[in-house]
C-alpha positions in Angstrom: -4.9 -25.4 40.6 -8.4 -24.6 40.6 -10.5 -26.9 37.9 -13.6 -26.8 37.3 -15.8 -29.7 36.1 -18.9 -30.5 34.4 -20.5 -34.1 34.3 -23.7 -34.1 33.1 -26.3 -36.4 33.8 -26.9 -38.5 30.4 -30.1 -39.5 31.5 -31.0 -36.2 31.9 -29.1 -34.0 29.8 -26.8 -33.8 26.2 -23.5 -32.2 27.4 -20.5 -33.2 27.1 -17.7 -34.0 30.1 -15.7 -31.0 30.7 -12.5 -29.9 32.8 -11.4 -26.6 32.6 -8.8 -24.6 34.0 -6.8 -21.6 33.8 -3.4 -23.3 34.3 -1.9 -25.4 31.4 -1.1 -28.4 33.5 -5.0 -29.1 32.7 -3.6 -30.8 29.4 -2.7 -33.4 30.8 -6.4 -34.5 31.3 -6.2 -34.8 27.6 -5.4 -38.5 29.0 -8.4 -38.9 30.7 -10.7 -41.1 28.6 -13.9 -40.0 30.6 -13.5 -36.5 29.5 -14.9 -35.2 26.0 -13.6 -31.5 26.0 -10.9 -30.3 27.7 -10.3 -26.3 28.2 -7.3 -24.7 28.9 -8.9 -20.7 29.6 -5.3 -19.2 29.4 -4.6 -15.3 30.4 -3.9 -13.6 27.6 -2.5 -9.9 27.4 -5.1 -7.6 27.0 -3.4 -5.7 24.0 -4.6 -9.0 21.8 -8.2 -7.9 22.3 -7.3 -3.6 22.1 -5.0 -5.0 19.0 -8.1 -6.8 17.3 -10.7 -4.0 18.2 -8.8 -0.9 16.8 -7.5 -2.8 13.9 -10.5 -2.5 11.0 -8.9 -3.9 8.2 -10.3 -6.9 6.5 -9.1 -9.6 6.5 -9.0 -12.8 4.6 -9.0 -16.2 6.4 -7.7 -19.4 5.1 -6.7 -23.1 5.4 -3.6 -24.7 5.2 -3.4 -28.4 5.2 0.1 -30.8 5.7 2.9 -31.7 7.7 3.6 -29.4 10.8 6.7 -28.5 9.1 4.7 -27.1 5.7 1.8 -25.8 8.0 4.5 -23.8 10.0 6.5 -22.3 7.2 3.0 -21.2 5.3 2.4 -19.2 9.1 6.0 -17.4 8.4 5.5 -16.7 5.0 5.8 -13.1 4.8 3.1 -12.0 2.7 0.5 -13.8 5.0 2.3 -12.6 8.4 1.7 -9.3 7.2 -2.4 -9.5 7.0 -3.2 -10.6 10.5 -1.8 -9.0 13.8 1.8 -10.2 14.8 0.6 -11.4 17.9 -2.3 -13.9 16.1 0.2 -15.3 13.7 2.7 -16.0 16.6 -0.1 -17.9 18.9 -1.8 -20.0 15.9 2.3 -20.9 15.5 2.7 -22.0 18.7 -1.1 -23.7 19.4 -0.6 -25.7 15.8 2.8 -27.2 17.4 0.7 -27.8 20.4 -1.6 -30.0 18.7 0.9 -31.8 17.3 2.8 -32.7 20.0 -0.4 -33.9 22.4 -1.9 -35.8 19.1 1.3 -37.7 17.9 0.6 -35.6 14.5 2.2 -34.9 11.6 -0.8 -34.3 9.6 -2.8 -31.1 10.5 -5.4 -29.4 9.1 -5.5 -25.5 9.9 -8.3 -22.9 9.7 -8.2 -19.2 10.6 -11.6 -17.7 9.6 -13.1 -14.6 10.4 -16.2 -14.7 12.1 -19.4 -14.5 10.1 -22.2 -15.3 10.7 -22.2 -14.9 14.2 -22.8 -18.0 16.2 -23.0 -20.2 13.0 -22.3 -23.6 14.3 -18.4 -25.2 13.9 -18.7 -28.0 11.7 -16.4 -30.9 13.8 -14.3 -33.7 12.9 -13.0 -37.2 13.5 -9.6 -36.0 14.1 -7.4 -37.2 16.3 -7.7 -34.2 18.5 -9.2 -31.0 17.5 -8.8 -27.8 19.2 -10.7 -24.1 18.9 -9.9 -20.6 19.8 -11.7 -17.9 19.3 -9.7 -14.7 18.8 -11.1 -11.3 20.1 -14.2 -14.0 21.5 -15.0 -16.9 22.8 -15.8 -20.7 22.2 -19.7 -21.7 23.1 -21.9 -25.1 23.3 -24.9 -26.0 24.7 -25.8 -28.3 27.3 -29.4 -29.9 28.1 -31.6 -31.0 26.3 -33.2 -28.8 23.0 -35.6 -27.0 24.5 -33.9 -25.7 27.6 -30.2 -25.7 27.0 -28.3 -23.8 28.5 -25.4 -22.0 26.9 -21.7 -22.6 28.3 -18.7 -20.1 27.0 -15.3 -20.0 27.7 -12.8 -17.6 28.5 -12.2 -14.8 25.8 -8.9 -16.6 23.6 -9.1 -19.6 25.8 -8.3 -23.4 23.6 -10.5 -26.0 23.7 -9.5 -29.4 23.1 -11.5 -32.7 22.0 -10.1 -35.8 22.0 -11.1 -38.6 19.4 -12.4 -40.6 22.0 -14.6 -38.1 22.8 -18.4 -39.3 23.1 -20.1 -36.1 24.3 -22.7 -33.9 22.6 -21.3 -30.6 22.1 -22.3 -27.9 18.9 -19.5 -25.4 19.2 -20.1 -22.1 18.2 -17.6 -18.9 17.8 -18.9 -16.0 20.2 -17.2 -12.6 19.0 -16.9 -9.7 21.5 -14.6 -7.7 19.0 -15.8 -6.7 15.5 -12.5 -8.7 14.1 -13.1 -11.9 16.0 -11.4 -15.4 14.0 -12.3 -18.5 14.7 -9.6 -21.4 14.8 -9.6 -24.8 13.8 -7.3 -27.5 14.2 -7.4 -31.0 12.8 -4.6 -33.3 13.8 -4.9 -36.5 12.5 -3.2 -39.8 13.5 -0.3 -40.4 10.9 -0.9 -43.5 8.8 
């Protein structure tokens, strides 16, 4: 497996410490306590970004909060399923129970927004883990210090995780390439 790392200099530069790699086994560095954002840049079929380009309808973001078990039967209700692509609604599904399951959660918060402004800063949390995706773009910070940072994007639909121990600088941003890009947010929280 090819990673690829970043470790900044903090003496010299606000970034955060980042392994990323293409194959999901780069989850398990969600362990590592010495990394602050982990990314997993998975392939994804080309037909999500065709599906998002060519489909011009508006659409209407929202935020569910709960239990996985409420959070997943608001993604099935019908009425919603039938807004967004099948293909979205299938892969938030599946990255919510992800979350989950690497944060020991059963209290989520979930957010599917379209894009706008473009490259408006995402506001973080304390959560236990958080993770972004950026469907039909990309997930952006920057590294370095104010005046000449240097931009750093991910992989179009790849998930980028942060751990609550996290301790690097990072302003994420949602970088569309499509005209219906979403941004997506995911708060898992350690159960009480």
């Amino acid at each position: 497996m090819l990673v690829i790392e970043s470790w900044p200099d903090p003496a010299v530069a606000l970034a955060p410490r980042v392994r990323a790699a293409s194959d999901p086994t780069i989850l398990l560095d969600l362990t590592m306590t010495a990394i602050d954002v982990v990314v997993w840049g998975r392939n994804v079929p080309p037909a999500w970004q065709e599906e998002l380009s060519v489909n011009t309808a508006p659409y209407e973001g929202f935020t569910l909060e709960g239990t996985l078990d409420q959070i997943t039967a608001a993604l099935r209700d019908a009425k919603r399923r039938r807004q967004f692509p099948v293909f979205l609604m299938d892969d938030v599904e599946h990255t919510v129970a992800l979350a989950a399951a690497l944060a020991f959660s059963n209290r989520l918060v979930v957010s599917l927004e379209p894009l706008a402004p473009p490259g408006a800063p995402v506001l973080r949390n304390t959560a236990a883990l958080e993770v972004y995706c950026c469907y039909g773009g990309a997930v952006s910070w920057d590294s370095g210090l104010p005046k000449d940072a240097e931009s750093t994007t991910t992989s179009v639909c790849a998930l980028v995780f942060i751990p609550s121990f996290s301790d690097g600088e990072a302003t994420l941003r949602f970088a569309s390439v499509v005209e219906n890009a979403f941004g997506l947010t995911i708060l898992a929280y350690r159960d009480a």
